[in-house]
Structures are given as structure tokens and as C-alpha cells.
TIMILUM-532904 format. One record per residue (C-alpha): y, x, z; residue in one letter. Coordinates in nm, 2 decimals, decimal comma. Layout:
@y: Y x: X z: Z res: a
...
***
This chain:
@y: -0,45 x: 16,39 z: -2,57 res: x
@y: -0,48 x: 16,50 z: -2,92 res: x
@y: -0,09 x: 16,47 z: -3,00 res: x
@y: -0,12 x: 16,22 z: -3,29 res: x
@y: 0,06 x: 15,91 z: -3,19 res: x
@y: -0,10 x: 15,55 z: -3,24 res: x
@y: 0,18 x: 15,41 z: -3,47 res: x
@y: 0,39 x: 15,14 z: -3,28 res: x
@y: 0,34 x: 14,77 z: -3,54 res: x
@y: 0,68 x: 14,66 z: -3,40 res: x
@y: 0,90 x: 14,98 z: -3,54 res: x
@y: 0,81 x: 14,94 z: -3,86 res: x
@y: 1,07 x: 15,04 z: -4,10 res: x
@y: 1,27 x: 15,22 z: -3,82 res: x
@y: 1,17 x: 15,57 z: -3,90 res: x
@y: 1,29 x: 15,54 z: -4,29 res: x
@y: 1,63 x: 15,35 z: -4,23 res: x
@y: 1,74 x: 15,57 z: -3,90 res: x
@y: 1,98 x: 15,79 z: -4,07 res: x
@y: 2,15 x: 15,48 z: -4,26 res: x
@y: 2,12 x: 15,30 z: -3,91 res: x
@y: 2,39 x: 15,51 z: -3,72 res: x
@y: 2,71 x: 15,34 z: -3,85 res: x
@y: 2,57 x: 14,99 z: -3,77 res: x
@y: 2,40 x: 15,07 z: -3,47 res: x
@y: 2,74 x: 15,25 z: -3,31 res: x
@y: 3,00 x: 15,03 z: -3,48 res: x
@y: 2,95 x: 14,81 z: -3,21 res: x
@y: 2,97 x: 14,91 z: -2,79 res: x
@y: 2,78 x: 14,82 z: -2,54 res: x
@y: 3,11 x: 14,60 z: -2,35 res: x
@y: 3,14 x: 14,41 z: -2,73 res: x
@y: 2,78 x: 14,34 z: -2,69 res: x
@y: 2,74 x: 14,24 z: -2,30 res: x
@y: 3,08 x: 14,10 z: -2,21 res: x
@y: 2,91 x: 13,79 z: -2,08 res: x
@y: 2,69 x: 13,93 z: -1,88 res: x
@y: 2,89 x: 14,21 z: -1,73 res: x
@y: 2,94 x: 14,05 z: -1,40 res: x
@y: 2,58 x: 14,00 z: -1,36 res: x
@y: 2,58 x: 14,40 z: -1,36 res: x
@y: 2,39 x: 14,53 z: -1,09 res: x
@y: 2,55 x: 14,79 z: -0,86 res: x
@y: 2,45 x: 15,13 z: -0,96 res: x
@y: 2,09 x: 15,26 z: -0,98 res: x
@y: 1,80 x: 15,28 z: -1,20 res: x
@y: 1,86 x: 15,15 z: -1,56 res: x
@y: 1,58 x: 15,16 z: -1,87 res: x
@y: 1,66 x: 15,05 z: -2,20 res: x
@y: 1,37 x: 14,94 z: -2,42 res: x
@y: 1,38 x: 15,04 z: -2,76 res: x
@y: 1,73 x: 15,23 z: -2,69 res: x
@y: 1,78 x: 15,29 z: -3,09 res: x
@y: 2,07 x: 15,53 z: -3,13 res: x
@y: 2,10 x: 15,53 z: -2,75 res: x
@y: 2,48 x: 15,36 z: -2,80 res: x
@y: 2,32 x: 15,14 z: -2,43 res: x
@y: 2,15 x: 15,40 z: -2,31 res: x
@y: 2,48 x: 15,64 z: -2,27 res: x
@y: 2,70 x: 15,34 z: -2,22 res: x
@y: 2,51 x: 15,21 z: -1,89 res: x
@y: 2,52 x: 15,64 z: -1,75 res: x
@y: 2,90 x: 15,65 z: -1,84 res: x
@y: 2,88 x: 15,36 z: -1,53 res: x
@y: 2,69 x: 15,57 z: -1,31 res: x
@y: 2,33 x: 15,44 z: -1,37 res: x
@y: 1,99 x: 15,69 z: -1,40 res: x
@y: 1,90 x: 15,55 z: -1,76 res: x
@y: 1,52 x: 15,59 z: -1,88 res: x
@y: 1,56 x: 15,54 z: -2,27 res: x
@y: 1,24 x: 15,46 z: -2,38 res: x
@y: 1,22 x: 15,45 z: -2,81 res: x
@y: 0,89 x: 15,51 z: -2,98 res: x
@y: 1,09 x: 15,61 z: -3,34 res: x
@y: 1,12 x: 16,04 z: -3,33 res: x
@y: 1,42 x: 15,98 z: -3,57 res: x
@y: 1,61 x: 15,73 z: -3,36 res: x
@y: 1,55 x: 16,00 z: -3,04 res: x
@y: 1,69 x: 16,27 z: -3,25 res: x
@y: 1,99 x: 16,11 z: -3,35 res: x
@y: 2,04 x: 15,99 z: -2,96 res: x
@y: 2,04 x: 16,27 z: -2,82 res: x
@y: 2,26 x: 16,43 z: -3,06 res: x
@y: 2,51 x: 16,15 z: -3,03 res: x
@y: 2,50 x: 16,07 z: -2,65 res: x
@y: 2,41 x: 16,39 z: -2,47 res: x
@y: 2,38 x: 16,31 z: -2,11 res: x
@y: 2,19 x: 16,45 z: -1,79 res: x
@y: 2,17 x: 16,09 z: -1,69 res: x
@y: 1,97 x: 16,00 z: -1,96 res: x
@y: 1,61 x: 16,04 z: -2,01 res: x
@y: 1,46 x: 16,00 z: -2,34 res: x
@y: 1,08 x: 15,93 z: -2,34 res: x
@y: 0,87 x: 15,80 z: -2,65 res: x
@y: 0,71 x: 15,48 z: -2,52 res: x
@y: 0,72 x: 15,11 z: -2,68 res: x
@y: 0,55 x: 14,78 z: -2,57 res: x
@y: 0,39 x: 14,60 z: -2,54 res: x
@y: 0,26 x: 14,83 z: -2,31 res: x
@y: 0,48 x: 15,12 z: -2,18 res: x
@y: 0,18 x: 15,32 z: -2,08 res: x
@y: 0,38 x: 15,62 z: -1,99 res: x
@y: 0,66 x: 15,39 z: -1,80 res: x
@y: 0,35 x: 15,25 z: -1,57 res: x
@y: 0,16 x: 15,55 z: -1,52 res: x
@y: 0,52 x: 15,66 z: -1,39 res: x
@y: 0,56 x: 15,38 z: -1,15 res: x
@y: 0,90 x: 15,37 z: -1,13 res: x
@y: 1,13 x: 15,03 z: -1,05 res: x
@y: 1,39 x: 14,97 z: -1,23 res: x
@y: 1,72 x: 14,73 z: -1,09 res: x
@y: 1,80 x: 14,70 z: -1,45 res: x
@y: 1,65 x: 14,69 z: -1,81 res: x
@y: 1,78 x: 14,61 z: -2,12 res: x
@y: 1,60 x: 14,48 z: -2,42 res: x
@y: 1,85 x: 14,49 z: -2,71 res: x
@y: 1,69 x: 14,34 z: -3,04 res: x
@y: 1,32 x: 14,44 z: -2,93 res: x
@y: 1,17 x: 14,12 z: -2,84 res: x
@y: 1,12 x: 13,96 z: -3,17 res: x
@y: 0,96 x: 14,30 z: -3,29 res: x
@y: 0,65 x: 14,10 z: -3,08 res: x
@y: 0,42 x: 13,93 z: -3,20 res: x
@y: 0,31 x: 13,61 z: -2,97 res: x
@y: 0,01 x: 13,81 z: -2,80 res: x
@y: 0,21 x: 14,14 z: -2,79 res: x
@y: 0,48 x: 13,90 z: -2,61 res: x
@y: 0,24 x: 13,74 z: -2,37 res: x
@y: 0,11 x: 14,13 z: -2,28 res: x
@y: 0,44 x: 14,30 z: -2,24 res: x
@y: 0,63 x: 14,00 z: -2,04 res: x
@y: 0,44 x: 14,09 z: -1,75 res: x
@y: 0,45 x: 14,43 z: -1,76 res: x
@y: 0,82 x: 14,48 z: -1,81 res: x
@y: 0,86 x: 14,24 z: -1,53 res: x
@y: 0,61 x: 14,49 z: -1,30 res: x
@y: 0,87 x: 14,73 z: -1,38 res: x
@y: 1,20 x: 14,54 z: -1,25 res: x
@y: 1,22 x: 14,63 z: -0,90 res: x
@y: 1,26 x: 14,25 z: -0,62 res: x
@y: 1,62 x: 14,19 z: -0,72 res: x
@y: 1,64 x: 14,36 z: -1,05 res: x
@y: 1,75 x: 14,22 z: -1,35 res: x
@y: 1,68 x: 14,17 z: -1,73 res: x
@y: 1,90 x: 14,15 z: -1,99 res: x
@y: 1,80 x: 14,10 z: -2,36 res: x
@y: 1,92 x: 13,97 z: -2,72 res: x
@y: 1,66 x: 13,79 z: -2,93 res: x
@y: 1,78 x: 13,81 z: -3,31 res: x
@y: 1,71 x: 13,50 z: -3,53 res: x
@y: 1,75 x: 13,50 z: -3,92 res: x
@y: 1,55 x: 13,66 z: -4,21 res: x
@y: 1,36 x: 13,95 z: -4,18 res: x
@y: 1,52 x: 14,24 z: -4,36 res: x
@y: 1,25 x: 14,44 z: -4,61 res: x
@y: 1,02 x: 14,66 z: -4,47 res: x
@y: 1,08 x: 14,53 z: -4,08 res: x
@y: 0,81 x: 14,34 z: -3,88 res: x
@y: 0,97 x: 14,01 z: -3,68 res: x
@y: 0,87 x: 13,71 z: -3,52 res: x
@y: 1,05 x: 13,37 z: -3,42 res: x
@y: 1,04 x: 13,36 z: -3,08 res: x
@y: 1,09 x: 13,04 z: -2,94 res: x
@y: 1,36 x: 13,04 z: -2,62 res: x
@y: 1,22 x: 12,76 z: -2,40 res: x
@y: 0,89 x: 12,96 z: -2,46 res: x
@y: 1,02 x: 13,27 z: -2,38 res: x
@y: 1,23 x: 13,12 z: -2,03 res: x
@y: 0,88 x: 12,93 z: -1,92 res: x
@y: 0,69 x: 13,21 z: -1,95 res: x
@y: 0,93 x: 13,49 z: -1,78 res: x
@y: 0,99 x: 13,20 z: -1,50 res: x
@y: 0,60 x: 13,15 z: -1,47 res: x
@y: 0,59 x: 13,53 z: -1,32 res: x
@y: 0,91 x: 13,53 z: -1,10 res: x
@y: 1,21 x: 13,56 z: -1,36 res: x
@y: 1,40 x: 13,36 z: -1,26 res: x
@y: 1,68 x: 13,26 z: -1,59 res: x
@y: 2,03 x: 13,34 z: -1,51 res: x
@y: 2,23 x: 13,29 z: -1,83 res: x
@y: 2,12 x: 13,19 z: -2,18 res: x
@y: 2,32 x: 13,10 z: -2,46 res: x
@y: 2,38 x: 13,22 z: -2,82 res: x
@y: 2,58 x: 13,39 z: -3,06 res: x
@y: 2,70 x: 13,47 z: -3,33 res: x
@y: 2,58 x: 13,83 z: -3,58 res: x
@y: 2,84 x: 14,09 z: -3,48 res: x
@y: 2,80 x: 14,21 z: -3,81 res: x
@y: 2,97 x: 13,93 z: -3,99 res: x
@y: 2,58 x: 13,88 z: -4,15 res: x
@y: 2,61 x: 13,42 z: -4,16 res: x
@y: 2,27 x: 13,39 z: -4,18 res: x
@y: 2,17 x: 13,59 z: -3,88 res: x
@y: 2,21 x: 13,48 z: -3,49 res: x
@y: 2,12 x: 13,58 z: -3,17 res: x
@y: 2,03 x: 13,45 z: -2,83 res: x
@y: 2,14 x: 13,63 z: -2,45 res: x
@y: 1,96 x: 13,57 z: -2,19 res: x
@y: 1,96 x: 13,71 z: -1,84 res: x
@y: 1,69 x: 13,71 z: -1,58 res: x
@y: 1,63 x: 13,80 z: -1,21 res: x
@y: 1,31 x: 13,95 z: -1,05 res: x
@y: 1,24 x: 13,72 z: -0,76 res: x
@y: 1,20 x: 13,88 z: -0,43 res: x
@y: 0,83 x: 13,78 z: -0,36 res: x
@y: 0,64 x: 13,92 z: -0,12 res: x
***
């Protein structure tokens, strides 16, 4: 490898707002996020979080007991993580979709992952590559979490309506099954943002 990194389309913007980004990004835990979907928690095990940000998830889900792979492709995001949330049960690896080449040349299951404003960073192609391949890495039995922002895009950021019927036909066309999906309100207090949960299951196919 040459060492100069293909720059990921869905970070845009990332890089220049990560130091303004910190009081935002850890104003608000991981429990305040997630209540709804706590007791869908798997036991303890092997957690990733795509596009871990700050790491706020990343340190939340060790502080349970989980092995956490944090995978987020921004350098300055990484740096502040692991300055914030210092943890031998997190590993930090630069890797993005819609292909986690790094994550599948790994080939490691996960019985969790956690997608936490990512997914409308897609475009509909990027979507329709990366659905499959973060569902390669959900071990049978393992489950999904994710939050799917909807509102106007802020300047400088790359975003996507992303339809949710679209999204839970396609994840149950390749053995997600849906679990939960609902929305909610911005944390944030911002009225003309929303989001929609959803959780999914890997099916135990042989």
C-alpha cells in the first residue's frame, strides 16, 4: 500500500467540524440514545460500531463488558476517541462502507453492531453494497442496531433520504429479520430534524 487513503464520499465535512463536534457528540450517552432497545442487548461478546465518531458507543458498549471494534474512517474523530474513552476493550481501526475492506479481510463475526447516524451518509448504490456486507459480518443470532437521521443537510455534509420500508425489505431480503422500528424525536432540541431506530436480527440460516 502506498499509505495515501482513498477519501471516504460519506465523511465529508467530518474532518473540519471534529473539534467543534465533541460537545454535541458526548452531550448525549449511549443509555439516552438506546433506552428502547436495551433489552434487545445481546449477552456479552463481540460488538463493532460503524462510524464510532467520538467513540461516546464505542466506550459505552466496553464499560458492559463487550470486545468493541470502532471502526471510523475520520483521523480527527480517532484522535479525539481515544483521548476521550481510553479503553483495552476497544479497538480503533480506520475503515468505512460501503465496504469495510479491512473488517472482511479480518473475518471476524460480530453478535452486535451499531450504526449510529451512518446510514444516510449512503448513497442508494453505496446502500445496496454495504447492506450485505455488514450483514456478512453479524454472526447467526447477532444483531443490528441503527438510527437513520431525517431533516436538512447541514453545509458541507453529504446525506441521503433513505426510505424505511426500503431499507426493512432489503435487510429482510438477506436474513435480517426487523425487530423494532419506530421514530423519534432530535435529542438536540433541532424541530426540523428526526430520526428513525430500527433493530434487526441475523437469521440462523444454514
Amino acid at each position: 500500500m502506498n499509505g495515501v487513503r482513498t477519501p471516504v464520499p460519506g465523511a465529508a465535512g467530518y474532518a473540519e467540524a471534529a473539534d467543534s463536534l465533541i460537545e454535541s457528540y458526548e452531550s448525549i450517552s449511549f443509555e439516552a440514545i438506546y433506552g428502547p432497545l436495551l433489552d434487545l442487548l445481546p449477552q456479552v461478546g463481540r460488538a463493532l460500531d460503524i462510524g464510532a465518531g467520538t467513540g461516546r458507543d464505542a466506550a459505552a458498549l466496553a464499560l458492559k463488558g463487550f470486545r468493541v471494534h470502532a471502526a471510523e474512517p475520520t483521523a480527527e474523530l480517532r484522535a479525539h476517541a481515544r483521548r476521550l474513552h481510553p479503553s483495552p476493550a476497544v479497538t480503533w481501526i480506520d475503515d468505512a462502507l460501503p465496504d469495510l475492506a479491512g473488517l472482511q479481510a479480518e473475518a471476524i463475526r460480530f453478535d452486535l453492531i451499531l450504526m449510529t447516524a451512518v446510514w444516510m451518509h449512503l448513497d442508494k448504490d453505496e446502500r445496496e453494497r454495504a447492506l450485505p456486507r455488514v450483514a456478512e459480518l453479524l454472526a447467526p443470532g447477532g444483531r443490528l442496531f441503527m438510527t437513520v437521521r431525517r431533516g436538512p443537510v447541514p453545509p458541507g455534509r453529504r446525506m441521503f433520504h433513505v426510505p424505511t420500508d426500503e431499507l426493512i425489505a432489503a435487510a429482510e431480503a438477506i436474513g435480517l429479520r426487523v425487530l423494532r422500528s419506530f421514530g423519534i424525536s432530535d435529542m438536540l432540541g433541532r424541530r426540523d430534524v428526526s430520526w428513525t431506530m430500527l433493530a434487526f436480527e441475523r437469521e440462523n440460516r444454514v
